[in-house]
C-alpha positions as CSV (number, residue, x, y, z in Angstrom):
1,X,-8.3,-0.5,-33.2
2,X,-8.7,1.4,-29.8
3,X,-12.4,0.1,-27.9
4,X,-14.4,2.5,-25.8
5,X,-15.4,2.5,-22.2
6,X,-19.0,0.9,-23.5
7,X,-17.3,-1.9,-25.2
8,X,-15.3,-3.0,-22.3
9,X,-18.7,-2.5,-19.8
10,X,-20.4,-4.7,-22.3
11,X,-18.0,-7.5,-22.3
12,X,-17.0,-7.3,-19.2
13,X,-20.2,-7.2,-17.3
14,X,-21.1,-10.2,-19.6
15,X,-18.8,-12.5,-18.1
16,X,-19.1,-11.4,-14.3
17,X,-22.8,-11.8,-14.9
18,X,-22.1,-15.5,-15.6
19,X,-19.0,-16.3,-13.4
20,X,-21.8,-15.1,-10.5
21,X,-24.5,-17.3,-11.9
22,X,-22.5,-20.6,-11.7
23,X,-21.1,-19.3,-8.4
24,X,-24.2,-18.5,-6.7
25,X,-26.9,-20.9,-9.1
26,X,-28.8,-18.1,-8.9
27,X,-30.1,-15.9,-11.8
28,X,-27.7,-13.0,-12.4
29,X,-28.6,-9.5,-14.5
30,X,-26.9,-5.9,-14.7
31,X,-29.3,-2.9,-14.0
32,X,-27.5,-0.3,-16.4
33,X,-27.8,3.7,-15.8
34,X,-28.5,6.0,-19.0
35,X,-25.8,8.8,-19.0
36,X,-27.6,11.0,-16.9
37,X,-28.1,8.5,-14.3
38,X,-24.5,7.7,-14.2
39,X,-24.0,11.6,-13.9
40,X,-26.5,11.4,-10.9
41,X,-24.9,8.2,-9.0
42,X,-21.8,7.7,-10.6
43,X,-21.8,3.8,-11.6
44,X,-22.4,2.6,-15.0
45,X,-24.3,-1.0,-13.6
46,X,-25.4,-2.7,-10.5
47,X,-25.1,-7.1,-10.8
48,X,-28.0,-8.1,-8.8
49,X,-30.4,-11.2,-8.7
50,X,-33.4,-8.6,-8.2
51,X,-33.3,-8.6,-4.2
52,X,-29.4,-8.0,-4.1
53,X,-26.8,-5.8,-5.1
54,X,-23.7,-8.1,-6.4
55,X,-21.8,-5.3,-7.2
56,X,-21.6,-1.7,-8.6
57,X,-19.5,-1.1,-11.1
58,X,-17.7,2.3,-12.9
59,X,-16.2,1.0,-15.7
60,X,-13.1,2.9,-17.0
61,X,-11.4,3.3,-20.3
62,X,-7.6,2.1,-20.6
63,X,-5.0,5.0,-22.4
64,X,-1.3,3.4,-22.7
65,X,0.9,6.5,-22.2
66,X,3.1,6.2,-25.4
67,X,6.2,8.3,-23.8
68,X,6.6,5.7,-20.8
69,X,4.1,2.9,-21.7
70,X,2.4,3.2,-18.1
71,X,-1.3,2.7,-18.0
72,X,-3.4,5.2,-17.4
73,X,-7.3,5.4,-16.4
74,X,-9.5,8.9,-16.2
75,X,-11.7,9.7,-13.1
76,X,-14.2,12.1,-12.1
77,X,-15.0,12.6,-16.2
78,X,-19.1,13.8,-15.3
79,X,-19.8,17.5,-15.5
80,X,-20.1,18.1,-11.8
81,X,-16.6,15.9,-11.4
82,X,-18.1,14.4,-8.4
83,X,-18.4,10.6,-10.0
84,X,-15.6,9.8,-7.2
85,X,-17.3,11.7,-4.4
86,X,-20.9,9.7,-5.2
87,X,-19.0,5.7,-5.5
88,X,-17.4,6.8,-2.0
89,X,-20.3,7.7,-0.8
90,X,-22.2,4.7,-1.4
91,X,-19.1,2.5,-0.7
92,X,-19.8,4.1,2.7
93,X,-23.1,2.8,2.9
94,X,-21.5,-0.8,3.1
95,X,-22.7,-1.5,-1.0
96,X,-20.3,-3.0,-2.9
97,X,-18.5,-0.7,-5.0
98,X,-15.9,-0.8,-7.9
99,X,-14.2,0.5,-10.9
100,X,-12.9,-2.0,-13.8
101,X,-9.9,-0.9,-15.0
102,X,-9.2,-2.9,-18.0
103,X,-5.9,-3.9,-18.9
104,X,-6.6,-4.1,-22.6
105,X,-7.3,-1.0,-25.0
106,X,-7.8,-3.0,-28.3
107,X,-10.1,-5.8,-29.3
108,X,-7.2,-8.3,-29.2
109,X,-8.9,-10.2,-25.6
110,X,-12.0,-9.8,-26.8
111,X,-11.2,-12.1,-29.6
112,X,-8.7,-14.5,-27.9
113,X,-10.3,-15.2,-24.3
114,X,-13.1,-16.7,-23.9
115,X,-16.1,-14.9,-22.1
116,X,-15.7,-16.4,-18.5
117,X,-12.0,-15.7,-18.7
118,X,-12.6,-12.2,-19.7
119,X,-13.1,-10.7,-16.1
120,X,-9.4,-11.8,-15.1
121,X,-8.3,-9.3,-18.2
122,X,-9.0,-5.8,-15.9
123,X,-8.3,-4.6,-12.4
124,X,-10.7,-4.1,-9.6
125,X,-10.5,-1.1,-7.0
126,X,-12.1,0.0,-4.1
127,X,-13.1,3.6,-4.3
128,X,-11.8,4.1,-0.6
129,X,-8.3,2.6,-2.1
130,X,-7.6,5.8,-4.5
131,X,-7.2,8.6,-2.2
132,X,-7.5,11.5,-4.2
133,X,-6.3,14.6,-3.1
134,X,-8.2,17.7,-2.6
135,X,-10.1,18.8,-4.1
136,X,-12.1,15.6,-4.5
137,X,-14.3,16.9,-7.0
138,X,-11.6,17.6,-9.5
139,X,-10.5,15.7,-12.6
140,X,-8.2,13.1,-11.5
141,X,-6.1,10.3,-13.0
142,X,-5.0,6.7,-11.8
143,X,-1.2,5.3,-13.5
144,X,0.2,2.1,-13.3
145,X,4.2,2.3,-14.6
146,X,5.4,-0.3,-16.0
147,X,7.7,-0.8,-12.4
148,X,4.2,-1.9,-11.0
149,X,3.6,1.4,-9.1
150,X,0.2,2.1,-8.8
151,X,-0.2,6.4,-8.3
152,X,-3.1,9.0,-8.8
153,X,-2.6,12.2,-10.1
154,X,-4.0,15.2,-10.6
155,X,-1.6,18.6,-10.2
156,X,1.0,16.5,-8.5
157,X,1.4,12.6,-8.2
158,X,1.0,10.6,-5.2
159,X,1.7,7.0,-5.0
160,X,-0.9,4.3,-3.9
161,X,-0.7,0.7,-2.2
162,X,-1.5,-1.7,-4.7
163,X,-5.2,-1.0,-4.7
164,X,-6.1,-4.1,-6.1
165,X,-8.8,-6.5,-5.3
166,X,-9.7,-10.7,-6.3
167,X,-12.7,-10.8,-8.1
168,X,-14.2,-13.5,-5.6
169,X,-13.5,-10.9,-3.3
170,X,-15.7,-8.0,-4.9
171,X,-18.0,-10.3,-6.1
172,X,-19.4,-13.6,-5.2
173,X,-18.1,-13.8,-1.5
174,X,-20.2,-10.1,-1.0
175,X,-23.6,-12.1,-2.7
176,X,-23.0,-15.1,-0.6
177,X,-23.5,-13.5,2.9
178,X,-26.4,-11.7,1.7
179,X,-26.0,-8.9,4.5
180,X,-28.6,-6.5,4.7
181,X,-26.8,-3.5,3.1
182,X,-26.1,-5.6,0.1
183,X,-29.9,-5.7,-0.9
184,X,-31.5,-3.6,-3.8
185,X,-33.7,-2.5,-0.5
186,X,-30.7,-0.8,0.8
187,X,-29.5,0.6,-2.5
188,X,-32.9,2.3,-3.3
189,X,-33.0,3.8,-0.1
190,X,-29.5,4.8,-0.2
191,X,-30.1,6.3,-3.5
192,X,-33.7,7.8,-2.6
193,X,-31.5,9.9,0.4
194,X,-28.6,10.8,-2.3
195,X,-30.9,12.7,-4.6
196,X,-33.4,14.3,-1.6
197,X,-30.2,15.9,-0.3
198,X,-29.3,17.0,-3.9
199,X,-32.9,18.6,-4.2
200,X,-32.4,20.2,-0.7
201,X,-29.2,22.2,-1.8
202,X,-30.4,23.3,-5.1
203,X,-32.0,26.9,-4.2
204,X,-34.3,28.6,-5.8
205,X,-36.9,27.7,-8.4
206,X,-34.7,24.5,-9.4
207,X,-35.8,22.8,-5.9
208,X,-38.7,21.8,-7.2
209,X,-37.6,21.2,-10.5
210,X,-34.4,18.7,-8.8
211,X,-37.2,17.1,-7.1
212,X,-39.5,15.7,-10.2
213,X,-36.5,14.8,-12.1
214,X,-35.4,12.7,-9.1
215,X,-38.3,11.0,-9.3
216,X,-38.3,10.4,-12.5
217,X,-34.8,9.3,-12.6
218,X,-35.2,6.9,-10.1
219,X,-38.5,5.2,-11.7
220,X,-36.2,4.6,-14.4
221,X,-33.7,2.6,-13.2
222,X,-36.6,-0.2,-12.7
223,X,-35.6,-2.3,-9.7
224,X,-33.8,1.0,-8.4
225,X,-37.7,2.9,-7.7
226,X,-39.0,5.0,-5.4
227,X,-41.7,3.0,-3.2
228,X,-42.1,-0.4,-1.4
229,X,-41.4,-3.7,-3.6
230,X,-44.4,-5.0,-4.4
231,X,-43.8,-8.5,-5.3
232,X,-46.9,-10.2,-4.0
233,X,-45.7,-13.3,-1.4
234,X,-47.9,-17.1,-1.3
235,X,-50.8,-17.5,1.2
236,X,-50.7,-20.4,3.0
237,X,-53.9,-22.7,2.8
């Protein structure tokens, strides 16, 4: 039986949220975005410990192409097709940003590997490794033949450098140096900017319109909120 894209961010996210907490012996969570948030920022979670960002994550869905058995995984599926355009964006921000491409498409792994394992059963990619051609903000496709040649397509194909990355790589070596443009801090701000330019581009009556749901949006993502943290701190006696 095929699994969707929300049953591999479940599982998946499970088990990087406790390879990261036996890593790090910290506590580990996943903030996850409602579908209109992902259509706003483009990732489906961000793995943080409340103060840092462990990594954002677009998780993909995995189609076997039954003519010549490549794998194949779908990008820019939001209405605006600019979910590539936004994970570049932040990527540029120095955040750490990735897409899962699993390398199952049934339930099979789920049931035969157990949950720590699980995160060695997909691929992790840069954004900045998939260079898309123009237009960016088109539907887009990543393949991987079964000659291990990576490629992204849209019109025409164009082949890619194994764009590949370790998952200590993308994820507990980022945590460990705790750099500033890892923290939630940095994200919120980053994301605050993202949706103020948005508002500024959108003529018209919708300006202000753009503007309240902004706010709105962002209250909702909790730890991702407009305003200051306001975690009180201890007095000293």
């Amino acid at each position: 039986m095929g699994i969707s894209e929300k049953t591999v961010e479940l599982n998946v996210t499970r088990t990087v949220i406790e390879k990261m907490r036996r890593f790090h012996r910290r506590p580990a969570y996943s903030i996850g975005a409602t579908q209109t948030q992902e259509a706003q920022f483009g990732f489906d979670v961000d793995i943080t410990d409340g103060s840092w960002s462990g990594g954002i994550i677009q998780y993909k869905r995995l189609y076997k192409q039954a003519s010549s058995g490549a794998y194949r995984w779908n990008l820019n599926e939001t209405k605006k097709r600019d979910q590539h355009s936004l994970l570049l964006w932040l990527e540029g921000l120095g955040l750490p940003v990735l897409y899962c491409f699993p390398k199952f498409d049934d339930e099979g792994p789920l049931r035969a590997w157990s949950p720590p394992s699980l995160w060695k059963q997909v691929w992790w990619v840069r954004p900045q490794d998939i260079a898309v051609p123009a237009p960016v903000d088109a539907r887009h496709h990543v393949e991987l033949s079964t000659a291990g040649v990576w490629a992204v397509f849209s019109e025409k194909g164009q082949t890619l450098k194994d764009p590949t990355v370790s998952f200590e790589e993308s994820f507990l070596r980022p945590l460990a140096k705790r750099q500033s443009k890892g923290s939630v801090k940095h994200l919120k701000e980053a994301l605050n900017t993202a949706i103020e330019e948005r508002s500024r581009t959108m003529g018209g009556p919708e300006s202000s319109r753009a503007a309240r749901y902004a706010a709105s949006t962002l209250a909702g993502m909790q730890l991702i909120a407009l305003g200051p943290d306001t975690r009180a701190t201890k007095s000293r006696g």
